[in-house]
C-alpha positions in Angstrom: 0.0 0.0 0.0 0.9 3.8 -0.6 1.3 5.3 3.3 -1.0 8.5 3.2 0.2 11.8 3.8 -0.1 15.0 5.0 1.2 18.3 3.6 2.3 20.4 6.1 4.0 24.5 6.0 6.1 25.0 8.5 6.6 28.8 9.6 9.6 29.6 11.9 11.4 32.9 13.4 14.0 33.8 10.8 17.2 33.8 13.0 15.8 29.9 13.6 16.9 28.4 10.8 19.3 26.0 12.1 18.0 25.7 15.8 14.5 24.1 14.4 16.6 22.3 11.1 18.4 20.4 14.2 15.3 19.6 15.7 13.4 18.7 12.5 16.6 16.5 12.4 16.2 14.9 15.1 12.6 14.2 15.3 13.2 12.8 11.6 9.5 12.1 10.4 9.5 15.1 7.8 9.6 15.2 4.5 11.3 18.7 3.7 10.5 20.3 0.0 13.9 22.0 -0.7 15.4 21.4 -3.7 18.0 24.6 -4.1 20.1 26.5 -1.6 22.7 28.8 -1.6 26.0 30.5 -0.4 30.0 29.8 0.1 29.7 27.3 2.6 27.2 24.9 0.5 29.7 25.2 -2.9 32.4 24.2 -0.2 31.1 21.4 0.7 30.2 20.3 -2.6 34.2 20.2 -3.3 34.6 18.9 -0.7 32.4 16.0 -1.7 33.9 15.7 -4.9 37.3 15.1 -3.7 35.9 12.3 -1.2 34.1 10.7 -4.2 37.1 11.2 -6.4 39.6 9.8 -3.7 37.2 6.6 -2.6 37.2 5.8 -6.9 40.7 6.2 -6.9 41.7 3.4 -4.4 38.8 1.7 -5.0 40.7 -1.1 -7.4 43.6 -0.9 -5.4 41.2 -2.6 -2.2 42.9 -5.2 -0.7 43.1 -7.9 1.8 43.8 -5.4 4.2 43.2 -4.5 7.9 40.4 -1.1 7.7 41.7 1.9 9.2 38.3 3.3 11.1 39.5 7.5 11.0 37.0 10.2 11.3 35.7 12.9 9.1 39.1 14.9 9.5 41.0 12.9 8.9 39.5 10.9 5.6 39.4 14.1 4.5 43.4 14.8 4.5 43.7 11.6 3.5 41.4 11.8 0.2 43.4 15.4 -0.2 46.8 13.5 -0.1 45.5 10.4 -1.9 44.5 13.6 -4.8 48.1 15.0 -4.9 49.8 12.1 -4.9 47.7 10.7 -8.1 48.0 14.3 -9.8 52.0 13.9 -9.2 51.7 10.4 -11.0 50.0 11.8 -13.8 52.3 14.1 -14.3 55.1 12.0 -14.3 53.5 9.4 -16.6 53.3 12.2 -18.7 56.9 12.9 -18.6 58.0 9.2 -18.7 56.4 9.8 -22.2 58.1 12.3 -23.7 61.3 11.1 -22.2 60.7 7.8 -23.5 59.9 8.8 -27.1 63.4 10.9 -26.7 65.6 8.3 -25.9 63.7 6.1 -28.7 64.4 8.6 -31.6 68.2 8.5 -30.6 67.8 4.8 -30.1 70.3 4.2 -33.3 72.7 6.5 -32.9 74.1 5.0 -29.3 75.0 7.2 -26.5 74.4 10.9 -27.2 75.7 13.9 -25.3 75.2 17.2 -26.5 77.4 18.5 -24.3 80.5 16.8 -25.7 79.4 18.5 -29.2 79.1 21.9 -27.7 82.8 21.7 -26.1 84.2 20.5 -29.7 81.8 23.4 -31.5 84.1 25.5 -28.8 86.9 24.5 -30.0 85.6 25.5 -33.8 84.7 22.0 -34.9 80.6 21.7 -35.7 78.7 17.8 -35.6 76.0 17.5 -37.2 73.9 14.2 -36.6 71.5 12.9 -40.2 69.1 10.2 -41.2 68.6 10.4 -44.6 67.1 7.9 -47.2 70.3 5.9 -48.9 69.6 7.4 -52.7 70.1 10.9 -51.1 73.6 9.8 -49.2 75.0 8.4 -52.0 74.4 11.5 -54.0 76.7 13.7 -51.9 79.1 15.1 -52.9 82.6 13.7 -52.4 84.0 16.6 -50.5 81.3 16.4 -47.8 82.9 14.6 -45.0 80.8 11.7 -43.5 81.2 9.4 -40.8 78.4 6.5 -41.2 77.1 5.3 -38.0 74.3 2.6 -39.2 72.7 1.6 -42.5 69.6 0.0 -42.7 67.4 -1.0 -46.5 66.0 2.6 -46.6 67.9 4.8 -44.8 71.7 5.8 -44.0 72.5 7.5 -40.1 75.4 9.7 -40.4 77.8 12.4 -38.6 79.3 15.7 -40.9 81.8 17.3 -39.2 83.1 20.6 -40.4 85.0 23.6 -39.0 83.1 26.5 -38.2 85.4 29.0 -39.6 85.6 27.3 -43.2 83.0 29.4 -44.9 83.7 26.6 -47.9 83.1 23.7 -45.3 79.9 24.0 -44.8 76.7 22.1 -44.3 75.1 21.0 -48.0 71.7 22.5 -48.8 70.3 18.8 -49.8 70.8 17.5 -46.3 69.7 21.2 -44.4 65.6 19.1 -44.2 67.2 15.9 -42.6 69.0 17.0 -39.5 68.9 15.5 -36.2 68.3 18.0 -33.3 70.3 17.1 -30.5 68.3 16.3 -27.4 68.5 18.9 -24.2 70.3 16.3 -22.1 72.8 13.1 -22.5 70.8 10.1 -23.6 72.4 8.4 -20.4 70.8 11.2 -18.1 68.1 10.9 -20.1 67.0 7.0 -19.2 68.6 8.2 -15.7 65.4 10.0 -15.0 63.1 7.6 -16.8 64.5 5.1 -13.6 63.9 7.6 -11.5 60.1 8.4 -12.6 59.5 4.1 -12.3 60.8 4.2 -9.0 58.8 7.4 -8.1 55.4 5.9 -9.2 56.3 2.4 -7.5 56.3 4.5 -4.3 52.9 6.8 -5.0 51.6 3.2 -6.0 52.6 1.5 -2.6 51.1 4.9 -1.1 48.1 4.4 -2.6 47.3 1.0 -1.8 48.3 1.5 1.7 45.2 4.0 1.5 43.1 1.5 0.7 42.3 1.2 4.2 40.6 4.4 4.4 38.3 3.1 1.8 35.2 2.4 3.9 36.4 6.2 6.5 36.0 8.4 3.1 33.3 6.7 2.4 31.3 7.2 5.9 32.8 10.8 5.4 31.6 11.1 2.4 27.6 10.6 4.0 28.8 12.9 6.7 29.3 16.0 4.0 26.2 15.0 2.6 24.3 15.1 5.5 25.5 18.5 5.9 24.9 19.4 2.5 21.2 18.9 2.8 20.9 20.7 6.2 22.8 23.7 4.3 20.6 23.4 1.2 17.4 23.3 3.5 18.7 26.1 5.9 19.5 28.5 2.6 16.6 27.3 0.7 14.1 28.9 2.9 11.7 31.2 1.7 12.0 34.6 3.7 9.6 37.5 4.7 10.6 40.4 6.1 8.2 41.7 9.1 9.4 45.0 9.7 12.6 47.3 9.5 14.4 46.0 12.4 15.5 43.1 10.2 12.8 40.8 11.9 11.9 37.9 9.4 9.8 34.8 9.2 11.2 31.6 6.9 9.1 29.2 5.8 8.5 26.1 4.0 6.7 23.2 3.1 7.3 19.4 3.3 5.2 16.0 4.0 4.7 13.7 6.6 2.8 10.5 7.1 -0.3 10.5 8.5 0.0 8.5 11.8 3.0 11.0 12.6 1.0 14.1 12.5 0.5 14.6 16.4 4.2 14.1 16.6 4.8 17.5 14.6 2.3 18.8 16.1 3.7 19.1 19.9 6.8 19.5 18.7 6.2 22.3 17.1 3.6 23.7 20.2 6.8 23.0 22.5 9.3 25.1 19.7 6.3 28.2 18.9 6.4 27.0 15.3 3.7 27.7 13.1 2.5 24.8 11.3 -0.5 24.5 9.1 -1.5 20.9 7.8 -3.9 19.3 5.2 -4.6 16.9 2.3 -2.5 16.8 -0.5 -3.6 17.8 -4.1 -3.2 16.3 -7.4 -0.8 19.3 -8.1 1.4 18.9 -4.9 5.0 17.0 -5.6 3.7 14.2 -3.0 6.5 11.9 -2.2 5.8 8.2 -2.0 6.3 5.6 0.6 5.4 2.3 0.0 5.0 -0.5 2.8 3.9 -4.2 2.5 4.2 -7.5 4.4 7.8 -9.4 4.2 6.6 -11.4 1.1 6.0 -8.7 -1.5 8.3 -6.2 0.0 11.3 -8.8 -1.5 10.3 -7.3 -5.0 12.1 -3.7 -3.8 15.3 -4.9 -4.9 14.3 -4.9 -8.4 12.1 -1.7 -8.4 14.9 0.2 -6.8 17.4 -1.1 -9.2 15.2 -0.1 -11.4 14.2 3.5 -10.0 10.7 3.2 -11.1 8.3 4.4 -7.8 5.0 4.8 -8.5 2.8 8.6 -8.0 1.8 9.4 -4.6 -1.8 9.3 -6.5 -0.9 5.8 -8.7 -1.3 2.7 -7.6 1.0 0.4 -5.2 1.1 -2.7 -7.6 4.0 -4.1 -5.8 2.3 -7.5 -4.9 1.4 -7.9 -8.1 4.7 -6.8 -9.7 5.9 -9.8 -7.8 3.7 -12.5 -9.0 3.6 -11.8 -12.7 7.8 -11.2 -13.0 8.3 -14.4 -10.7 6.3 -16.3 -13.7 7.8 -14.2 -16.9 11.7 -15.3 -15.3 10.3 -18.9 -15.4 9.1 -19.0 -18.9 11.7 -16.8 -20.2 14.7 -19.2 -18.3 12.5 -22.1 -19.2 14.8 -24.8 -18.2 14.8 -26.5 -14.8 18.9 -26.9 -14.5 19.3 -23.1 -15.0 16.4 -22.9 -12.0 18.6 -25.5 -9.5 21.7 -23.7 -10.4 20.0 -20.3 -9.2 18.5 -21.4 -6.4 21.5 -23.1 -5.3 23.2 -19.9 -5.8 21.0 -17.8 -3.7 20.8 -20.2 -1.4 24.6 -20.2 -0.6 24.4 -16.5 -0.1 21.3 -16.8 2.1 23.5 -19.3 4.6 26.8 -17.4 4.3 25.1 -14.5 5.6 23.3 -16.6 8.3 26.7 -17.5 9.2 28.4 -14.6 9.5 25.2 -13.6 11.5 24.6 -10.8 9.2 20.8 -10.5 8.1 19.7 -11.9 4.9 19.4 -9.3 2.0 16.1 -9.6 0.6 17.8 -9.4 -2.9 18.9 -13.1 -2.3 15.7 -14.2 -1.1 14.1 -12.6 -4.3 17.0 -14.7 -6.8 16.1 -17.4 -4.6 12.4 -17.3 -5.9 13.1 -16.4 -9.7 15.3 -19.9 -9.2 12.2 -21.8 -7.9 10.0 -20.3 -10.1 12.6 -21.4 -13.1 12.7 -25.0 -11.8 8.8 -25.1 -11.8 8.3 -24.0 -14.8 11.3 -26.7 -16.3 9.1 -29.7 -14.4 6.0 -28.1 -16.2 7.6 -28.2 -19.4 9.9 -31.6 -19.2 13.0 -28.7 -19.7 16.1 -29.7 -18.7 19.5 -28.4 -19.3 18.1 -28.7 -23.0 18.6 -32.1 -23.5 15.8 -34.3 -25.8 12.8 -35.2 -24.1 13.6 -38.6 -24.6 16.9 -38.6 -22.8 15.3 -37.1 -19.5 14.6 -39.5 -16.3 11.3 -41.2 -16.9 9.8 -39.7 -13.3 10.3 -36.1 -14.5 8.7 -36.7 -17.7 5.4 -37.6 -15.7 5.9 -34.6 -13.7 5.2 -32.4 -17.0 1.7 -31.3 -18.3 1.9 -33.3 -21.0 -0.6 -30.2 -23.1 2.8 -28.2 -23.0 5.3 -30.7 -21.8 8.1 -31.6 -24.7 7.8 -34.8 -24.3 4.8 -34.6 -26.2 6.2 -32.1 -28.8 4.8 -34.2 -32.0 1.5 -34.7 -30.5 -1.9 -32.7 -31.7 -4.2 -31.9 -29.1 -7.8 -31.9 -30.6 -10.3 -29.7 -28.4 -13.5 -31.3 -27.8 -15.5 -28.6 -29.9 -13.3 -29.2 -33.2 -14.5 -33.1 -33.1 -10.7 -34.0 -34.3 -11.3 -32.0 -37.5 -8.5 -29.3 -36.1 -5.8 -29.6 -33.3 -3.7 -27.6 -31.5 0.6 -28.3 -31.5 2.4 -28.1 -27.5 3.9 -24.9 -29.2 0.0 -23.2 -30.0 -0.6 -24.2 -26.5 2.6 -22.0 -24.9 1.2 -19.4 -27.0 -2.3 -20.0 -25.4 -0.8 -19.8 -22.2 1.3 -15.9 -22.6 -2.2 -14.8 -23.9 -3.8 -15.6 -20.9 -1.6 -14.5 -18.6 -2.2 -11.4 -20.7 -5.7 -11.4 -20.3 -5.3 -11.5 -16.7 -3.1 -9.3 -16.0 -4.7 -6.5 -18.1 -8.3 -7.7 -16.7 -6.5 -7.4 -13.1 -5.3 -3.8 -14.2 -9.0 -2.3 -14.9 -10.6 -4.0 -12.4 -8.0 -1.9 -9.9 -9.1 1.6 -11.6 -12.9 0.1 -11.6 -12.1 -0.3 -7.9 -10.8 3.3 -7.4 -13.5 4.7 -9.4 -16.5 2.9 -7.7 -18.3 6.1 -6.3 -18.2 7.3 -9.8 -19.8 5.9 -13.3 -16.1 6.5 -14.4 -16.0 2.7 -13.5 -18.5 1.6 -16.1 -15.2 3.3 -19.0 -13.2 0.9 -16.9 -15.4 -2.1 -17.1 -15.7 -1.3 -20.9 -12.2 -1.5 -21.3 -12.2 -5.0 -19.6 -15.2 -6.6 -21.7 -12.8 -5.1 -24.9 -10.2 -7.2 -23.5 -12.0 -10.4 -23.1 -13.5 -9.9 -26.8 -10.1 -9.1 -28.0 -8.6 -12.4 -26.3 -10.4 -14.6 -28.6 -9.5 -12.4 -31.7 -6.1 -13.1 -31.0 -6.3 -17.1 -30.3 -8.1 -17.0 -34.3 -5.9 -15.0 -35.6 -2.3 -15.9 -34.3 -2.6 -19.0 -32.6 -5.3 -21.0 -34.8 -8.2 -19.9 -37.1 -10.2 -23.3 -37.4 -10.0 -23.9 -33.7 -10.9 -21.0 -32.7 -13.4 -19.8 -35.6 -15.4 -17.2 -35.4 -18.4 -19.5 -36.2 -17.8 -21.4 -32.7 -20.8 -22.4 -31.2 -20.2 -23.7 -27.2 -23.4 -24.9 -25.5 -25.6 -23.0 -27.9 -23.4 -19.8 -27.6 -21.8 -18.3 -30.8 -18.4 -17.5 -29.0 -17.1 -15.6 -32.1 -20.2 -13.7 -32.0 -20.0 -12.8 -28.5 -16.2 -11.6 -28.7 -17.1 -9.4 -30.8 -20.1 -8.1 -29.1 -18.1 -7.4 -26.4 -15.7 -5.8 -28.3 -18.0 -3.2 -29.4 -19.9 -2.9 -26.1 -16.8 -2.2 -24.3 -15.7 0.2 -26.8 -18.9 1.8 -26.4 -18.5 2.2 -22.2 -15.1 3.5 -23.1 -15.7 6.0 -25.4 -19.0 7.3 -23.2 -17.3 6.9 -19.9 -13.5 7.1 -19.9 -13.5 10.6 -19.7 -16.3 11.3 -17.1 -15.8 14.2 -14.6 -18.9 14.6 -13.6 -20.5 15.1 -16.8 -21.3 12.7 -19.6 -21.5 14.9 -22.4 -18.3 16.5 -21.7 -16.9 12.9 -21.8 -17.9 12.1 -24.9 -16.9 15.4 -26.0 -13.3 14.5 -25.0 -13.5 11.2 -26.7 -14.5 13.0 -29.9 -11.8 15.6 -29.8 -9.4 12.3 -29.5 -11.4 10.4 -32.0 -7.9 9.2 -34.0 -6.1 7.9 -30.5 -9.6 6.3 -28.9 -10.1 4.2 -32.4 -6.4 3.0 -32.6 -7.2 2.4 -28.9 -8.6 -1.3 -30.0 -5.8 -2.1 -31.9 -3.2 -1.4 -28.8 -5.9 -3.9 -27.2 -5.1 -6.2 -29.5 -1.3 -5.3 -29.6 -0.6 -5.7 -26.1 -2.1 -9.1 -25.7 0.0 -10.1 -28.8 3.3 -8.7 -27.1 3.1 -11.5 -24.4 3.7 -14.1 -27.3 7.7 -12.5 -26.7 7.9 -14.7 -23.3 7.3 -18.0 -25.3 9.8 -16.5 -28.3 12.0 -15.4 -25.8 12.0 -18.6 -24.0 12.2 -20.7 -27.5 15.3 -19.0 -28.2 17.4 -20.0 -25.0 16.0 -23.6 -25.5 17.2 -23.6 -28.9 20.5 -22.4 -28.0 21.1 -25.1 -25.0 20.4 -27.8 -27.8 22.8 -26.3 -29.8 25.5 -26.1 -27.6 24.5 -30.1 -26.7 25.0 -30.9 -29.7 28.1 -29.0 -30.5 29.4 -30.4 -27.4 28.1 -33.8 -27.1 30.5 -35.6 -29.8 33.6 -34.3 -27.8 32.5 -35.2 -24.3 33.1 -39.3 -26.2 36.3 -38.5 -26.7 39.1 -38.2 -23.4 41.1 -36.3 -25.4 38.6 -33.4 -25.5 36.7 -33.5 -22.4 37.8 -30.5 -21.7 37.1 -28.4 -24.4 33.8 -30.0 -24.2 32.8 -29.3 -20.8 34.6 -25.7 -21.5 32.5 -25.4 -24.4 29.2 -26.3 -22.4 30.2 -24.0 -19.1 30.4 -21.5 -22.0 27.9 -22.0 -23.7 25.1 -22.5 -21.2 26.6 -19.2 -19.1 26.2 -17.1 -22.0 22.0 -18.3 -22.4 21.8 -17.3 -19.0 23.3 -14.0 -18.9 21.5 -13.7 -22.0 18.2 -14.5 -20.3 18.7 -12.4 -17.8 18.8 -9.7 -20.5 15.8 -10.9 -21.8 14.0 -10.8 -18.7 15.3 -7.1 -18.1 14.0 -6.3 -21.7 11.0 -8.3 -22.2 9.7 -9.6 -18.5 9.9 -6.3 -16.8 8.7 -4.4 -19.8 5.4 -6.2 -19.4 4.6 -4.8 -16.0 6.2 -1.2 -16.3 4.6 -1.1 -19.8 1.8 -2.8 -20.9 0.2 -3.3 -17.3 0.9 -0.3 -15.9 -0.2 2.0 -19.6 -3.4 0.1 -18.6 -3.4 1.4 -15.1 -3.0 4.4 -16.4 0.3 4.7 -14.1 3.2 7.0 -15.3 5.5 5.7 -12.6 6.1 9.2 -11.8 6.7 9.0 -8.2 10.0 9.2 -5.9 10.9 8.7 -2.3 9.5 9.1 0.3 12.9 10.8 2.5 12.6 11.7 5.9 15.1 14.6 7.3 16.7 13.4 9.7 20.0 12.0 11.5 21.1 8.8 9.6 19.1 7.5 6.6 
């Protein structure tokens, strides 16, 4: 259920600000609306934030098996500042290993260089030049240009010129001006002389750094320390102020939400502080937050909605139980195979007693794996599914676990429905797709009958019930046209009742209700009004009927895939696993293989499974998901 709430405005003296904040803190039960503040000390401690964050990512893959230094605000703080220098220094010595490295590699071929020792013979009037030319251009020099060859190679000749520096005829030849060495700053040997003494600079910022890695979980406690404040400075500056008179006496107020049942809390708190505090309902226009709270059971779906970050409106619907039942049997379907569902479970349930071991309480995220697993497994002995292996290969006692109208061992067979007097039958696969349709059905049913519900005092409902009977006509459009035409003929007659007939009927009473009632605010005329002026989007309305009940045929599609791809990797497998020599790469091939269906599935259950309730269930609740969190203010959240 969605925990009702009050709004409440909360007026205060304005040289109060952070007496009643501390309070408010305290008594943590509301909700404050403050998005914005200002001033020097709030940008501070936004740096301040950002070097915490930037220090905890920077030894966060340096974490070791190491004792955890337990330090306080302060001092995580000078830590994450040094922890910023030192990796600032690194960079900037990597960056110079670089260029020096590239140096010594261009003079790589020309052995130990020293300017130095050139400029003391250039003293003594004697100039060296250093050139890499290609070989056609060196042997067209000129004899009188004096060359000492240091290397050769198949395109190109490395050379020294030496001539005197007060020979005006002894000079440096205008074809060889374009391919002159230039002499490095220092002596190739002082050169990789600093290179060794970057390395063994960034070993010892690197041994810094992990040594920090102990302060890992202090920043990070530091790091919801600034934050903390960062919110009491954005509420204490985000205040809206009103000045009284012209001795610089001011009110501040603001507004924020509370639940229901703690309304006489605020309400001597703020007798016992003078606070001025009005309270009432909500409104459709208010930025209501949303708290959610349900029994154990359903409450092990939040894992997934907050992964997620979908929260429903303060005004939408809490579907959360529901959420739970319908993605528990999309993962099933969608795994499809029974092996997958034991290998989950067993996962989860490794987790579940490593953390009753360490006597640390159970994460509800394991408990909800734990259930996807089970509901895998079920749907495997449903199906005769296992690991994809033939039907016929599977233990006899598990094939009679399987209903046999969608089991594989019975892939071959035609099931004849006792209306088509075996002149038409329906294949295991039709039946599957039977099967996604209904669950469509019911879950979209399920979805009007919860606005029917909230609409009860209101003929809205009969819009809602119209929807519903378009669903159920719908239904049995779908089985004749996609699953099978002859069985499910429009020309049915069951008992005396023309079933095609009927679906139809109710496809056009329910459109009728729709487009009469969908719209009602206390006048039907206006309603239909509405519905004309969105006459394009209320006819294409059927079709999405009949579009969303199709879109559940992607669970048995989905699910066919990863069974087709565990055969294949069988069968690519299977003639290795005869063979010693590669029973290895065989069961390699098969951990592979089957590990990359199942991350695979898991994609599909992200893409396809929850798409189903955030989309098509929830665009027929009429939900937006545009809710967010309920957040108390107050000392630790």
């Amino acid at each position: 259920m969605i925990v009702p709430m009050k709004k409440v405005s909360l007026i205060i003296m304005g040289d109060k600000k952070s007496e009643t904040l501390r309070k408010l803190r305290k008594l943590g039960i509301l909700h404050v609306e403050i998005a914005e503040g200002s001033g020097k000390k709030l940008e501070e401690l936004k740096e301040k934030v950002s070097l915490l964050e930037t220090a905890a990512f920077t030894v966060t893959d340096k974490k070791k098996k190491i004792n955890a230094v337990d330090a306080d605000a302060a001092e995580a703080f000078a830590v994450s500042e040094d922890i910023l220098a030192l990796t600032e220094e690194k960079k900037k010595l990597l960056d110079e290993r670089t260029v020096l490295t590239a140096e010594i590699d261009r003079l790589s071929g020309w052995g130990e260089v020293d300017p130095a020792e050139i400029k003391s013979l250039a003293d003594k009037g004697y100039d060296i030049s250093l050139y890499e030319v290609p070989d056609s251009v060196y042997k067209s020099l000129d004899e009188s240009v004096k060359t000492l060859c240091i290397g050769k190679t198949k395109s190109s000749v490395k050379f020294m010129v030496l001539t005197k520096s007060d020979d005006d005829e002894d000079k440096e030849p205008d074809s060889l001006k374009n391919f002159c060495i230039k002499l490095p700053e220092s002596s190739t040997a002082e050169l990789k002389k600093r290179v060794d003494s970057i390395n063994s600079r960034i070993e010892e910022i690197d041994a810094k750094l992990g040594s920090y890695a102990a302060y890992s979980d202090s920043i990070g406690k530091a790091v919801k320390v600034c934050e903390k404040d960062i919110e009491f400075e954005t509420y204490a500056t985000g205040m809206s102020d009103e000045a009284l008179n012209e001795k610089n006496v001011s009110v501040s107020y603001f507004t924020g939400y509370i639940e229901t049942e703690n309304v006489d809390r605020l309400k001597v708190a703020a007798k016992e502080n003078s606070w001025g505090l009005v309270v009432e309902d909500p409104t459709e226009e208010d930025n209501v937050p949303t708290k959610l709270k349900n029994n154990k059971f359903v409450s092990l779906i939040y894992p997934l909605t907050d992964f997620l970050g979908t929260v429903p409106g303060y005004f939408e619907y809490d579907i959360s139980g529901w959420f739970l039942g319908f993605i528990l049997i999309f993962f099933g379907i969608i795994f499809g195979d029974g092996a997958y569902g034991l290998l989950i479970t067993a996962g989860a349930a490794a987790l579940i007693i490593k953390s009753l071991i360490s006597k640390k309480e159970v994460s509800p995220a394991f408990l909800l794996v734990g259930l996807f697993g089970l509901s895998t497994i079920l749907w495997g002995t449903l199906t005769c599914t296992w690991c994809g292996l033939p039907a016929e290969q599977i233990p006899v006692w598990l094939q009679k676990l399987s209903i046999p109208v969608i089991s594989n061992v019975y892939a071959d067979k035609i099931w004849y429905p006792f209306w088509t007097n075996g002149q038409a039958g329906l294949t295991t696969a039709q039946n599957l797709q039977i099967f996604c349709f209904s669950l469509a059905l019911v879950q979209l049913v399920v979805a009007h009958i919860k606005a029917a519900v909230r609409n009860r005092k209101s003929i809205k409902l009969l819009g809602d019930i119209g929807s519903a009977l378009q669903l159920i006509g719908v239904f049995y459009v779908v089985l004749s046209f996609v699953v099978n035409a002859e069985v499910f003929s429009f020309g049915l007659v069951l008992g005396g009742v023309p079933v095609g007939i009927v679906s139809l009927a109710l496809v056009g009473v329910g459109f009728v209700l729709s487009f009469v009632f969908s719209n009602y605010n206390g006048s039907v005329i206006k309603s239909v009004i509405e519905s004309l002026k969105n006459i394009v989007s209320v006819l294409l309305g059927v079709v999405n009927v009949f579009s969303d009940i199709v879109s559940y045929i992607r669970l048995w599609a989905v699910g066919l895939a990863g069974a087709a791809i565990s055969a294949t990797v069988n069968e690519l497998a299977g003639p290795l696993l005869g063979n010693f020599m590669f029973m290895i790469l065989a069961i390699v091939l098969l951990v592979f293989g089957h590990g990359l269906n199942m991350i695979l599935n898991v994609l599909s259950v992200i893409v396809h499974g929850i798409r189903l309730n955030t989309l098509e269930f929830s665009s027929h609740l009429d939900m937006s998901w545009s809710g967010h969190k309920f957040k108390p203010f107050k000392e630790t959240n």
